[in-house]
PDB file of N, H, CA, C and O in Angstrom:
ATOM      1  N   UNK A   1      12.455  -5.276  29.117  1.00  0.00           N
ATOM      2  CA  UNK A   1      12.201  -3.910  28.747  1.00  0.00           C
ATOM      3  C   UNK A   1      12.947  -3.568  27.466  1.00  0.00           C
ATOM      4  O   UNK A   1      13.980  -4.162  27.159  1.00  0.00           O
ATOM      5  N   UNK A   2      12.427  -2.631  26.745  1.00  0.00           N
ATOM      6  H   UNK A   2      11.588  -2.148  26.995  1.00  0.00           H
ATOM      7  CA  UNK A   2      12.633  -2.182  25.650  1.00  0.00           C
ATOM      8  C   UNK A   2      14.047  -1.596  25.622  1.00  0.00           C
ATOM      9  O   UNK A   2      14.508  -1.404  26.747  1.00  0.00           O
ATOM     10  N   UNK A   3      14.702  -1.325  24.777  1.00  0.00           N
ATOM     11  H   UNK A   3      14.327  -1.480  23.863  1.00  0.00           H
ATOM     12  CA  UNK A   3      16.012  -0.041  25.180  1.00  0.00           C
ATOM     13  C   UNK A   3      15.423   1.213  24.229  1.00  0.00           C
ATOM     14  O   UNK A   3      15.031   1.291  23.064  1.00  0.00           O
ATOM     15  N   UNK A   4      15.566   2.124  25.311  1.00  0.00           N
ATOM     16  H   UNK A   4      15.885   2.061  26.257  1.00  0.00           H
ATOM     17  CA  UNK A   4      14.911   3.323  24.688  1.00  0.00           C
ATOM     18  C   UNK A   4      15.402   4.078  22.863  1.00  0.00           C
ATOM     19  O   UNK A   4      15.834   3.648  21.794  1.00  0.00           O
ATOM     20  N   UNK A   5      15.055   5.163  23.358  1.00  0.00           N
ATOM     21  H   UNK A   5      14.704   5.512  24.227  1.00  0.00           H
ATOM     22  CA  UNK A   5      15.468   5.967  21.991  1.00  0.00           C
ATOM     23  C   UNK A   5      14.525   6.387  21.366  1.00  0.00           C
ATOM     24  O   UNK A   5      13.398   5.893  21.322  1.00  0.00           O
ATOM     25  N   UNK A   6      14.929   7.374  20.809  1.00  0.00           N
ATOM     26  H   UNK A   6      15.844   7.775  20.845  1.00  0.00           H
ATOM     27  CA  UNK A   6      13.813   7.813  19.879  1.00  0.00           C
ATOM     28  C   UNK A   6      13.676   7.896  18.289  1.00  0.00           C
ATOM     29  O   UNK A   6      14.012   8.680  17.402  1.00  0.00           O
ATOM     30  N   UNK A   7      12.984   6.635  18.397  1.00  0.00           N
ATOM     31  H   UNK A   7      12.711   5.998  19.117  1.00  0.00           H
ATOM     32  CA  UNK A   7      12.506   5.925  16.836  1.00  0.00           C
ATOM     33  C   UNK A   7      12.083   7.031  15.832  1.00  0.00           C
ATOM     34  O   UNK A   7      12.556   7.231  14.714  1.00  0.00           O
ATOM     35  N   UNK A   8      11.199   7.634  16.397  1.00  0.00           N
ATOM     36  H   UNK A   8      10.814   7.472  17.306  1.00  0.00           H
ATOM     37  CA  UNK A   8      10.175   8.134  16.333  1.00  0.00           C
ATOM     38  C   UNK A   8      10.644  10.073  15.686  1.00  0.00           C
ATOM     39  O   UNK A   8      10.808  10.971  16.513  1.00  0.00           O
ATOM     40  N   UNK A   9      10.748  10.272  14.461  1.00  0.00           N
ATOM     41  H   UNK A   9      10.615   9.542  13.790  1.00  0.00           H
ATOM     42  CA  UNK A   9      11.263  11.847  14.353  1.00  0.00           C
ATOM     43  C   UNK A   9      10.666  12.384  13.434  1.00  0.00           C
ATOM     44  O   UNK A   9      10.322  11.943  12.338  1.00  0.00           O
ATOM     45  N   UNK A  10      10.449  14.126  14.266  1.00  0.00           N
ATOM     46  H   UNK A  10      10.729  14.484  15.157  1.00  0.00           H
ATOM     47  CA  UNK A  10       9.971  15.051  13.212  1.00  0.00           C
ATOM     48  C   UNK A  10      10.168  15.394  12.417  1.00  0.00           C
ATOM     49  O   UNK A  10      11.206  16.056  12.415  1.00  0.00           O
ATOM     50  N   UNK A  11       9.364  15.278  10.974  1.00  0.00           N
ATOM     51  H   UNK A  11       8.521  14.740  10.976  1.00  0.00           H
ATOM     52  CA  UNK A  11      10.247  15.961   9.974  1.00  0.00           C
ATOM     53  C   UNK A  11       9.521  17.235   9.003  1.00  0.00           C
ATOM     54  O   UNK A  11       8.320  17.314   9.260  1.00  0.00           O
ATOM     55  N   UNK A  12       9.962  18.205   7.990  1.00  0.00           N
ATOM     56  H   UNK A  12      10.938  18.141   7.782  1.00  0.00           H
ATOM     57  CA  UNK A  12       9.571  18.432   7.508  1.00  0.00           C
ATOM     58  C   UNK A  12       9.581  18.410   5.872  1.00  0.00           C
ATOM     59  O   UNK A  12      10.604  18.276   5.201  1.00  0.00           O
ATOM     60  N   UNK A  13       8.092  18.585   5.286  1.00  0.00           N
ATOM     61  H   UNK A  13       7.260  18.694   5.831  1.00  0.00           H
ATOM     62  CA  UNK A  13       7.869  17.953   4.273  1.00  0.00           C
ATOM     63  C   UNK A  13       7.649  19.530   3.170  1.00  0.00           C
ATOM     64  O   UNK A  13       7.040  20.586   3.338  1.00  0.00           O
ATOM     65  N   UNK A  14       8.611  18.896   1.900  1.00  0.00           N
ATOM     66  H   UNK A  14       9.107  18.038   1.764  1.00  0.00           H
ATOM     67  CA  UNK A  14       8.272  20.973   1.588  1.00  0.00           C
ATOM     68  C   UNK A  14       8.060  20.380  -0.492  1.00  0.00           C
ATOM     69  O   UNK A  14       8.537  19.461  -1.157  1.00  0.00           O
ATOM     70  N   UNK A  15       7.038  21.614  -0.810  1.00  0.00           N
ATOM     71  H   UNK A  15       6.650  22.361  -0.270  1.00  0.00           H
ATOM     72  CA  UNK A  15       6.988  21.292  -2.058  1.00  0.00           C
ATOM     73  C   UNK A  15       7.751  21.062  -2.864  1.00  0.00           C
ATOM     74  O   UNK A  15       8.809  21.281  -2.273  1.00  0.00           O
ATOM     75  N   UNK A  16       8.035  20.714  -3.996  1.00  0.00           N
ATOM     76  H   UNK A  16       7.176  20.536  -4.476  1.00  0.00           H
ATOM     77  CA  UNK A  16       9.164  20.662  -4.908  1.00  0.00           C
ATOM     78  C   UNK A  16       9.263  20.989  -6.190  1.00  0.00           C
ATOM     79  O   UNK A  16      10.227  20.909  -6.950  1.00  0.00           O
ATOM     80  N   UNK A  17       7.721  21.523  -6.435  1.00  0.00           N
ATOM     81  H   UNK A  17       6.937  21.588  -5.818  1.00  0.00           H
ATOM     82  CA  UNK A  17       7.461  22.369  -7.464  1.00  0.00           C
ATOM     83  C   UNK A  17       7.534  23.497  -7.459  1.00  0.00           C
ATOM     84  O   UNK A  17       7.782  24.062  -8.524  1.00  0.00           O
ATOM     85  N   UNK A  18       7.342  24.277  -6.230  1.00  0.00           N
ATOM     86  H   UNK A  18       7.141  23.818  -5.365  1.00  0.00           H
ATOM     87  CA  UNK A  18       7.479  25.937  -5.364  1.00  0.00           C
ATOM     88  C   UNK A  18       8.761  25.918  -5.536  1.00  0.00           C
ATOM     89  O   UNK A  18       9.332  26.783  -6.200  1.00  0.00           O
ATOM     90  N   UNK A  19       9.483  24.753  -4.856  1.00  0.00           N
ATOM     91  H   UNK A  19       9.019  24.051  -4.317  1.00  0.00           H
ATOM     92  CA  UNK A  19      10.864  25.197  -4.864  1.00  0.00           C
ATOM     93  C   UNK A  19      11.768  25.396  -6.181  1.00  0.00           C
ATOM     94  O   UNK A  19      12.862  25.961  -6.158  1.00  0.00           O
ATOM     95  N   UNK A  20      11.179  24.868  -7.305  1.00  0.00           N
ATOM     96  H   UNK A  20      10.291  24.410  -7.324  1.00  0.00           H
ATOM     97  CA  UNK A  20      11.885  24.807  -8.901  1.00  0.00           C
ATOM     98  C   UNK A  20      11.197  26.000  -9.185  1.00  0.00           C
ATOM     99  O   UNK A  20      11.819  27.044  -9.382  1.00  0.00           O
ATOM    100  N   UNK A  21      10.384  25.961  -9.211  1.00  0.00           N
ATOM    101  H   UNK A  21       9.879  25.113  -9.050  1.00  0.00           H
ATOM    102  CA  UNK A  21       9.820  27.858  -9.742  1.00  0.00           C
ATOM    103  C   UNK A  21       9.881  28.539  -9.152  1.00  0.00           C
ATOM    104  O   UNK A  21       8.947  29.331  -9.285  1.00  0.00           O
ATOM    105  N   UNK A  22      11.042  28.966  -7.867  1.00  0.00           N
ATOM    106  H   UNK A  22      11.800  28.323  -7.759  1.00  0.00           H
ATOM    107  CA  UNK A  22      10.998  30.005  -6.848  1.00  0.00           C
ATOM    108  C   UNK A  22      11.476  30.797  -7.728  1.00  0.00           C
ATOM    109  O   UNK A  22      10.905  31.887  -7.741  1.00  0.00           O
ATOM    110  N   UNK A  23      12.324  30.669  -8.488  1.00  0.00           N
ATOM    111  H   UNK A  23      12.788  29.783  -8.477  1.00  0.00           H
ATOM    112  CA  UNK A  23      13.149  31.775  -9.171  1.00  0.00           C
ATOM    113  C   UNK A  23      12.301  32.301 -10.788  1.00  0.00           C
ATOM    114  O   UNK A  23      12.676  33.254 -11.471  1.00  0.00           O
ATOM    115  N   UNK A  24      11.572  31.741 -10.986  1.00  0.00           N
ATOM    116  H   UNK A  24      11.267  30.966 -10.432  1.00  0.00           H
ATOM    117  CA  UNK A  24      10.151  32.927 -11.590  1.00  0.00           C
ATOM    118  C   UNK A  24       9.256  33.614 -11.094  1.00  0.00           C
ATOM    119  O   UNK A  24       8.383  34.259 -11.674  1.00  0.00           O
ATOM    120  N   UNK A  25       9.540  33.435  -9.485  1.00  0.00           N
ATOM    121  H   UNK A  25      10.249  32.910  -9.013  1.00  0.00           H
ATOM    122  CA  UNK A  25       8.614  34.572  -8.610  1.00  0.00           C
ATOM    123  C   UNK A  25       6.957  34.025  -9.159  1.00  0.00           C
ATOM    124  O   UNK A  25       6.015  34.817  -9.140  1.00  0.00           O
ATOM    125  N   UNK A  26       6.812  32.730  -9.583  1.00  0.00           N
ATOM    126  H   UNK A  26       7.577  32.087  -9.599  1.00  0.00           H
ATOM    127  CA  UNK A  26       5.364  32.975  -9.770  1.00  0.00           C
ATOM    128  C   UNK A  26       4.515  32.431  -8.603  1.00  0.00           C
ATOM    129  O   UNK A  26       3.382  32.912  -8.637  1.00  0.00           O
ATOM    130  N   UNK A  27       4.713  31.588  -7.594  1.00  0.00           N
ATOM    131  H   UNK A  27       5.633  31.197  -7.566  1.00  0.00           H
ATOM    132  CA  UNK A  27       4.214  31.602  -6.426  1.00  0.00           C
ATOM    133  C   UNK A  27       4.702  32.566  -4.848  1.00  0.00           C
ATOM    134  O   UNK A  27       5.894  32.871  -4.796  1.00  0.00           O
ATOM    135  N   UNK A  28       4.154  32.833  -4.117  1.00  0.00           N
ATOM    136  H   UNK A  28       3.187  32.585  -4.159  1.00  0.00           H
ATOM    137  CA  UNK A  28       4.230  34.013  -3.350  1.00  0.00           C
ATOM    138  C   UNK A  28       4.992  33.674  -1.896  1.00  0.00           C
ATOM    139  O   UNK A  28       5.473  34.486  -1.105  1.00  0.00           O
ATOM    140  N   UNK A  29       4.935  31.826  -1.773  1.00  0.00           N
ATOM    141  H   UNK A  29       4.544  31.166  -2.416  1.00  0.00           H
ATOM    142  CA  UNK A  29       5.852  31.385  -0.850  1.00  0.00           C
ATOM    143  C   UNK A  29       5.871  30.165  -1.129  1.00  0.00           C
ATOM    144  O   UNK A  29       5.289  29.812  -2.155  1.00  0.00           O
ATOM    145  N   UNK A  30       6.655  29.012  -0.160  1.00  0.00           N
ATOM    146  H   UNK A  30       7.128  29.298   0.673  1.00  0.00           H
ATOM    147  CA  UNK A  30       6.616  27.629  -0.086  1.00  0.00           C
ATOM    148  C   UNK A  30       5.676  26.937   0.892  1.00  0.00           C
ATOM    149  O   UNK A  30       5.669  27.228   2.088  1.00  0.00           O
ATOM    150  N   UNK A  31       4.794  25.910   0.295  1.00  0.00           N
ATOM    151  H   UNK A  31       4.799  25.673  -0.677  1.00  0.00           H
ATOM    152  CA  UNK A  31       4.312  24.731   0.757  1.00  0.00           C
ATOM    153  C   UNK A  31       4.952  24.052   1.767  1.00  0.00           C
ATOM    154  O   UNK A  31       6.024  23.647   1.316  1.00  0.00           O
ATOM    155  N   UNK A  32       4.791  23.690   3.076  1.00  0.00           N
ATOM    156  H   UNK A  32       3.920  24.019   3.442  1.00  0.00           H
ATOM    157  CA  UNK A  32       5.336  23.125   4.235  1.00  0.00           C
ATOM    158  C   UNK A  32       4.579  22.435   4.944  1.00  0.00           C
ATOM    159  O   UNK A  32       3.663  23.159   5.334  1.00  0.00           O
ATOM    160  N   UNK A  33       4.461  21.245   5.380  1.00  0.00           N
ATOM    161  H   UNK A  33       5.205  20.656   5.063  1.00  0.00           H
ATOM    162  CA  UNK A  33       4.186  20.565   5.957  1.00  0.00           C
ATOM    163  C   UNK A  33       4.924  19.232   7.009  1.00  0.00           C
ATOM    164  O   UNK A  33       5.780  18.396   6.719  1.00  0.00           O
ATOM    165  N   UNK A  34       4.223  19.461   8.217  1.00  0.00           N
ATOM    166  H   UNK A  34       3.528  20.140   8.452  1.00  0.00           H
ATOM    167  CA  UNK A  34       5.739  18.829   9.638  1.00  0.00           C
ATOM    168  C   UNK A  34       4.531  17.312   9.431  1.00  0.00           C
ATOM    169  O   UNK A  34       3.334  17.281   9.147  1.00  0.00           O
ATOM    170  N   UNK A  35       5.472  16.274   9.712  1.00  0.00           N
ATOM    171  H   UNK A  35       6.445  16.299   9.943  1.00  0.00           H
ATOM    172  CA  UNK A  35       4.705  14.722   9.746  1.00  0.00           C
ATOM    173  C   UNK A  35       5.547  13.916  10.653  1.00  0.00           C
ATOM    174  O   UNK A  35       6.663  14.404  10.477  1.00  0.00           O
ATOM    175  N   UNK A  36       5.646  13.123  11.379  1.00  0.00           N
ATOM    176  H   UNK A  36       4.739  12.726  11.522  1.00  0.00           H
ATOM    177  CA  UNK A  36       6.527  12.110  12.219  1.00  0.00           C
ATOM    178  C   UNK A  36       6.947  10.684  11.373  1.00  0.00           C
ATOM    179  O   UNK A  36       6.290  10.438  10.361  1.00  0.00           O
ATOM    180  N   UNK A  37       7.632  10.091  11.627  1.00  0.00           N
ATOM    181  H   UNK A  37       8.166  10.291  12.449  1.00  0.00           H
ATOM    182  CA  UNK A  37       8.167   9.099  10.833  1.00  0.00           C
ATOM    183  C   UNK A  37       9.049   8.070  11.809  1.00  0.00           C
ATOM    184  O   UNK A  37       9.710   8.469  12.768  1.00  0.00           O
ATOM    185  N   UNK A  38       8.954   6.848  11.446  1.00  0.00           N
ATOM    186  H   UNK A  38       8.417   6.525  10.667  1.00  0.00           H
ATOM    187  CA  UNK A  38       9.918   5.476  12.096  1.00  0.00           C
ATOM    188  C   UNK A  38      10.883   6.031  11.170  1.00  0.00           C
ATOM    189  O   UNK A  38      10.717   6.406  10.010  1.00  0.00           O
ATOM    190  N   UNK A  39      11.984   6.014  11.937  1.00  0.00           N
ATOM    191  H   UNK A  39      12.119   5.709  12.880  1.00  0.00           H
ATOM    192  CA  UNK A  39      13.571   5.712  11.285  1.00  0.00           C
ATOM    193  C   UNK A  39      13.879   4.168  10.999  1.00  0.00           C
ATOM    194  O   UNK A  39      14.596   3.767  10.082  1.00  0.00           O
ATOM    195  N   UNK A  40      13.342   3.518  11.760  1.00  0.00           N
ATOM    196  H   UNK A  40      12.760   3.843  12.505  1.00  0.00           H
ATOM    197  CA  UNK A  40      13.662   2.144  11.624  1.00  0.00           C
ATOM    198  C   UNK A  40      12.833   1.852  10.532  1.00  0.00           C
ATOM    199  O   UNK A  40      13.420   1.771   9.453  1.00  0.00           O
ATOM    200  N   UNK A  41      11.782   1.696  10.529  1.00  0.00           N
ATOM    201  H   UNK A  41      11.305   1.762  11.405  1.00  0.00           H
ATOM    202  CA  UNK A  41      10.608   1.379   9.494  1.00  0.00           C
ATOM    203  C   UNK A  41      11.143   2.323   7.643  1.00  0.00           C
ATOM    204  O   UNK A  41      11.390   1.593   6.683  1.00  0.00           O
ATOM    205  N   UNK A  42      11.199   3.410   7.536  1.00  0.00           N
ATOM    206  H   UNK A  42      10.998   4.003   8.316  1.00  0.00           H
ATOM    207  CA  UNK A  42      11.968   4.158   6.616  1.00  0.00           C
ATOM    208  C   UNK A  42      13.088   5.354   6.671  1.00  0.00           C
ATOM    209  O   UNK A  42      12.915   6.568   6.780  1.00  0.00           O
ATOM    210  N   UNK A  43      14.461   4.488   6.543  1.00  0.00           N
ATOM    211  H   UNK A  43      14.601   3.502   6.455  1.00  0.00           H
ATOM    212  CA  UNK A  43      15.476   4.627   6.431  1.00  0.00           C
ATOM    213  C   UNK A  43      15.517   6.020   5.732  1.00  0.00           C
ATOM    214  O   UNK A  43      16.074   7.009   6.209  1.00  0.00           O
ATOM    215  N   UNK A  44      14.843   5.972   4.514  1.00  0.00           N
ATOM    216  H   UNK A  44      14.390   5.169   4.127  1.00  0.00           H
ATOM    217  CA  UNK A  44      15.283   6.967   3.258  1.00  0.00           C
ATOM    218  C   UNK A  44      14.246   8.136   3.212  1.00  0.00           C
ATOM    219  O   UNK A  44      13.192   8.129   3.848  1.00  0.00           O
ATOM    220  N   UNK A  45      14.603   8.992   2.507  1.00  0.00           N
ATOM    221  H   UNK A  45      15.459   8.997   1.990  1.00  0.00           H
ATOM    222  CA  UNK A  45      13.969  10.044   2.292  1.00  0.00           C
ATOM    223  C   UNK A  45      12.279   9.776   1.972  1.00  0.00           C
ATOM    224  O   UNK A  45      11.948   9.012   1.066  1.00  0.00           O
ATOM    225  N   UNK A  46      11.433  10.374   2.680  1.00  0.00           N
ATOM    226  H   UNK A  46      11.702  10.995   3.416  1.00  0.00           H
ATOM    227  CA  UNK A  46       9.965  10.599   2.615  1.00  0.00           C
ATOM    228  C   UNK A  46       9.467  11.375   1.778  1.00  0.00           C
ATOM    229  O   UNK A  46       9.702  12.581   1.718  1.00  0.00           O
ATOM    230  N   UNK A  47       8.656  10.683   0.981  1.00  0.00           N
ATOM    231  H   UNK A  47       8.465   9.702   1.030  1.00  0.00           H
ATOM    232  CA  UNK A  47       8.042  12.054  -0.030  1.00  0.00           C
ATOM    233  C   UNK A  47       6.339  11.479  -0.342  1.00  0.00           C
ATOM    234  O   UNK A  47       5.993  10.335  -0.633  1.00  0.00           O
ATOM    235  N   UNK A  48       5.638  12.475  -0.196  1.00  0.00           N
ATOM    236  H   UNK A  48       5.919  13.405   0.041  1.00  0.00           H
ATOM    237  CA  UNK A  48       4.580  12.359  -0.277  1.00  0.00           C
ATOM    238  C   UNK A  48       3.502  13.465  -1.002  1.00  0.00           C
ATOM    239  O   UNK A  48       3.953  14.578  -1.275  1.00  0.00           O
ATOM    240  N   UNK A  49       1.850  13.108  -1.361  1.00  0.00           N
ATOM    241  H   UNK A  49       1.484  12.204  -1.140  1.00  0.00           H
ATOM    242  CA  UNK A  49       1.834  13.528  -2.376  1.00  0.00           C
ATOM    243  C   UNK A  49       0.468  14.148  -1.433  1.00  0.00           C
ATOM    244  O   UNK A  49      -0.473  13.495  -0.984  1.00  0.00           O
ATOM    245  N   UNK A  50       0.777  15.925  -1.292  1.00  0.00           N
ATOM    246  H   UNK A  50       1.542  16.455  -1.657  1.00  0.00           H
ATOM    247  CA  UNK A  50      -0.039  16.713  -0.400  1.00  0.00           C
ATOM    248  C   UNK A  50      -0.404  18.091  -1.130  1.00  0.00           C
ATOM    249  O   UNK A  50       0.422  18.685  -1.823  1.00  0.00           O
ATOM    250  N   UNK A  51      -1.757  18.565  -0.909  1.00  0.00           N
ATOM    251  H   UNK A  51      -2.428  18.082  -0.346  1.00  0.00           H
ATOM    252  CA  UNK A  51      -2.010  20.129  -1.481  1.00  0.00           C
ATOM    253  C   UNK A  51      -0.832  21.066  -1.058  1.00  0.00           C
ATOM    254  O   UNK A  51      -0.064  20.963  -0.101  1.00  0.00           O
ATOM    255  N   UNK A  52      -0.902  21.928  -1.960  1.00  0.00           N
ATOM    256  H   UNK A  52      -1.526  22.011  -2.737  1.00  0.00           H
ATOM    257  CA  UNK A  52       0.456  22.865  -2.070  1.00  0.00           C
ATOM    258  C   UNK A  52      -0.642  24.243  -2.292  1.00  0.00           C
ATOM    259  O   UNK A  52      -1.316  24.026  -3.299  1.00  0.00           O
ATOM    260  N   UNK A  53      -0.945  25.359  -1.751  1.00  0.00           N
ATOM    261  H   UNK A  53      -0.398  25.535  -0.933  1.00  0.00           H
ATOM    262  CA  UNK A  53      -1.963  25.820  -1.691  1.00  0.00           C
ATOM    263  C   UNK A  53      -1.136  27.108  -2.785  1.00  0.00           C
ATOM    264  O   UNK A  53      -1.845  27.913  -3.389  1.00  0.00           O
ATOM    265  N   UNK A  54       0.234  27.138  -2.901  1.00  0.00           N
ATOM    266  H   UNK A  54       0.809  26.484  -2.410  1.00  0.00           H
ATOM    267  CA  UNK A  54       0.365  28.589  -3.641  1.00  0.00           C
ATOM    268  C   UNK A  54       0.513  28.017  -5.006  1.00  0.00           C
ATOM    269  O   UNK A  54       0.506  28.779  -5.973  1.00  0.00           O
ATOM    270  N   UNK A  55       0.682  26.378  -5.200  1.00  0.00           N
ATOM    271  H   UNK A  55       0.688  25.759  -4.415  1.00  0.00           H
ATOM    272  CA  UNK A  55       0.312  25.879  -6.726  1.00  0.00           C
ATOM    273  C   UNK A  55      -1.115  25.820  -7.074  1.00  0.00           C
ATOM    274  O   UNK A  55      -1.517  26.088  -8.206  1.00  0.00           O
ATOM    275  N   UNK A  56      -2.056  25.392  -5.885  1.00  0.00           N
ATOM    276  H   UNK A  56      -1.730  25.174  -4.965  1.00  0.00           H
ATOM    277  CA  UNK A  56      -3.646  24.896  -5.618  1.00  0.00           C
ATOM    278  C   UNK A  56      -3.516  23.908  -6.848  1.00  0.00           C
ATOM    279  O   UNK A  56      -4.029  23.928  -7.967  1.00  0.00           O
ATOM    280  N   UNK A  57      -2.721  23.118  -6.283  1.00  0.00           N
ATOM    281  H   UNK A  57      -2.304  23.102  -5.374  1.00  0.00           H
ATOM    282  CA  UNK A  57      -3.068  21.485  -6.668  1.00  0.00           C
ATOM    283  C   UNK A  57      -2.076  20.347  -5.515  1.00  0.00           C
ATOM    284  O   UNK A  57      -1.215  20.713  -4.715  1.00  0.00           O
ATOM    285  N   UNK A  58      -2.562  18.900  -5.783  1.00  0.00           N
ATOM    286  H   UNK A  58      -3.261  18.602  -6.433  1.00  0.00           H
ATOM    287  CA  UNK A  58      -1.879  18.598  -5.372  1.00  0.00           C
ATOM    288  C   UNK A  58      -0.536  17.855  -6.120  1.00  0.00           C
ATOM    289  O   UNK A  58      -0.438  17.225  -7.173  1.00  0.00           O
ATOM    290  N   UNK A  59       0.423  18.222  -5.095  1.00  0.00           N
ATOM    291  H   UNK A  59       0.343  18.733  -4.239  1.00  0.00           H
ATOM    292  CA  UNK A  59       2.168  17.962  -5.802  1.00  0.00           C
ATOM    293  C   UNK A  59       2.732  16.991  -4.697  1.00  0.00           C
ATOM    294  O   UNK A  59       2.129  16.352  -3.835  1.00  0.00           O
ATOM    295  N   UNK A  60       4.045  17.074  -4.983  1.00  0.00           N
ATOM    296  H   UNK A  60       4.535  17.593  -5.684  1.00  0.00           H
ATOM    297  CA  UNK A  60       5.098  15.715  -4.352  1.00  0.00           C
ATOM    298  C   UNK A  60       5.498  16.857  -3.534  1.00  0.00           C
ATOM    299  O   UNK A  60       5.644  18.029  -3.880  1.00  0.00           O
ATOM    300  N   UNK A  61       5.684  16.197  -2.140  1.00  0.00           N
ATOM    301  H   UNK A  61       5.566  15.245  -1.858  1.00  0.00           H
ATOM    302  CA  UNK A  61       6.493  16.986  -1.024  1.00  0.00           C
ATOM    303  C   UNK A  61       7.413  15.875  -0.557  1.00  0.00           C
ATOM    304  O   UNK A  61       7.204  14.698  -0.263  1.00  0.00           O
ATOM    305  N   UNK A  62       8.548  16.668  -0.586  1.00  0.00           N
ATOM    306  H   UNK A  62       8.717  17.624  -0.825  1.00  0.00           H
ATOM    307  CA  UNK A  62       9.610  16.008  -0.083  1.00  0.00           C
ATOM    308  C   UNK A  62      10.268  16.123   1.055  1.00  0.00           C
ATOM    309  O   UNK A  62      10.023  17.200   1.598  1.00  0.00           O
ATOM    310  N   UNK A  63      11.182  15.290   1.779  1.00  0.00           N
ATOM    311  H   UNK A  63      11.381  14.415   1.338  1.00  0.00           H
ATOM    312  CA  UNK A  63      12.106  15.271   3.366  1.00  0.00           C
ATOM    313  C   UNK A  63      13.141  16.586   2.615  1.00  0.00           C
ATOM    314  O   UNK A  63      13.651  16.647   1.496  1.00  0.00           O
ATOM    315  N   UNK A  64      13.171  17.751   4.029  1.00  0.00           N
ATOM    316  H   UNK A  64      12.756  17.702   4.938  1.00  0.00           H
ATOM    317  CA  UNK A  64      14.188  18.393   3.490  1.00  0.00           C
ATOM    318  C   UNK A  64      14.955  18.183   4.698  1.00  0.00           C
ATOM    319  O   UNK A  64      14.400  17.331   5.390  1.00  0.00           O
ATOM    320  N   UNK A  65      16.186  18.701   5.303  1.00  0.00           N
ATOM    321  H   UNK A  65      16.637  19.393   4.741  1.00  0.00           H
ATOM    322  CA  UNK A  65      16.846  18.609   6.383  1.00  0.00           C
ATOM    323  C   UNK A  65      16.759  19.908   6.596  1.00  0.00           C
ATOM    324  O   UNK A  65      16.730  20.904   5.875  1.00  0.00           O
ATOM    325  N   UNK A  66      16.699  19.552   8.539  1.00  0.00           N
ATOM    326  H   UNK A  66      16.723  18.742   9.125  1.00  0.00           H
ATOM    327  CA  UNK A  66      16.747  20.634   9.039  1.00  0.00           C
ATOM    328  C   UNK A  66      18.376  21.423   9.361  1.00  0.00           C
ATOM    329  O   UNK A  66      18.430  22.539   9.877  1.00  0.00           O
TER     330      UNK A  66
END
């Protein structure tokens, strides 16, 4: 049998272009998106490349901590 644990964790994934232009007020909130991930499989920070609907394009979303 296996030894348990949980490999397996939620994370969330947030724009990083919203977040550099928060402070010109020109988008109206932040881009967020939750995805699951192996810890074992990737160690390091997750970033991936998803629609951001208050840029309406698609941008890099990155692991933020909860």
């Amino acid at each position: 049998m296996a030894k348990g644990g949980n490999v397996r964790v939620t994370i969330t994934l947030e724009c990083t272009s919203c977040t550099q232009n928060s402070v010109e007020k020109k988008s109206t909130g932040i881009s967020r998106y939750t995805t699951r991930k192996n810890r074992r499989n990737t160690p390091d920070q997750l970033e991936l490349k998803k629609f951001c609907p208050y840029c309406y394009k698609h941008t890099i979303h990155g692991e933020i901590k909860k």
